[in-house]
N, C-alpha and C positions, 0 to 999 in steps of 0.2 A: 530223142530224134531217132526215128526210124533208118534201116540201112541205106530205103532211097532216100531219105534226106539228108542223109551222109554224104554219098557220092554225088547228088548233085551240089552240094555244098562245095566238094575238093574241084567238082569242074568248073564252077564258076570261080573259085578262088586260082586254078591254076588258068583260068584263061585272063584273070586281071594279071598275075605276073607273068607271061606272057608277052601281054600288051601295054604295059607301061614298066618303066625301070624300076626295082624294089632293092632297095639295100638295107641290110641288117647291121650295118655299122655307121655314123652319120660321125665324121671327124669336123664338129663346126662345134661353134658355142652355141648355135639359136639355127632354127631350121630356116634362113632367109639367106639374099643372093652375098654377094663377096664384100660389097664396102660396109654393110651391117653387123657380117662377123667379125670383120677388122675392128670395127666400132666396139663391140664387146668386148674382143678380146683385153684391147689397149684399156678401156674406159670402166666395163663394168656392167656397159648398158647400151645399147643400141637408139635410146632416146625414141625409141618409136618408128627408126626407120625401117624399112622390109626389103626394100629394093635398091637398085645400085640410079636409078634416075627419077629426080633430078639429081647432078651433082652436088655435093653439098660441101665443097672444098672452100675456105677452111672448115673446118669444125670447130666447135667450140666447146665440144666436152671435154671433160677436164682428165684428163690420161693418168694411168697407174703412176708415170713419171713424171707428173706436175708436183701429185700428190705426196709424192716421195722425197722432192729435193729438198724441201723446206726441213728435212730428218736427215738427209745425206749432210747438207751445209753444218748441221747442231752436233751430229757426229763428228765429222772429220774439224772442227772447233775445239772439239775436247780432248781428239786425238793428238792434236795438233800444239797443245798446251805440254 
């Protein structure tokens, strides 16, 4: 690429950040809105949601802490002996 292909390259690149928000750090599990990340995080999987509507209260994926208790009860059994 030539020097003009350069700088027109940096103007149009700095005129998209600019005009739309750009962040270089993304603190979520999956690029989608707020009850999806929540769904990730707890679950594993966001089951295909992207967006926060429709509500989809209850849910019925099955959480890190479903998954878990059936281990915490067999422990604390043994500890327990």
């Amino acid at each position: 690429m030539d020097d003009d292909g350069v700088i027109r390259l940096r103007r149009v690149i700095s005129k998209l950040a600019r005009q739309f928000a750009v962040s270089d750090r993304w603190h979520a599990s999956a690029p989608n809105q707020t009850w999806p990340n929540r769904f990730f995080v707890h679950t594993g999987t966001a089951a295909g949601h992207v967006n926060n509507s429709p509500p989809r209260f209850p849910y019925d994926i099955p959480s890190i802490f479903n998954r878990l208790m059936p281990l915490f009860f067999q422990v604390s059994s043994i500890v327990g002996e």
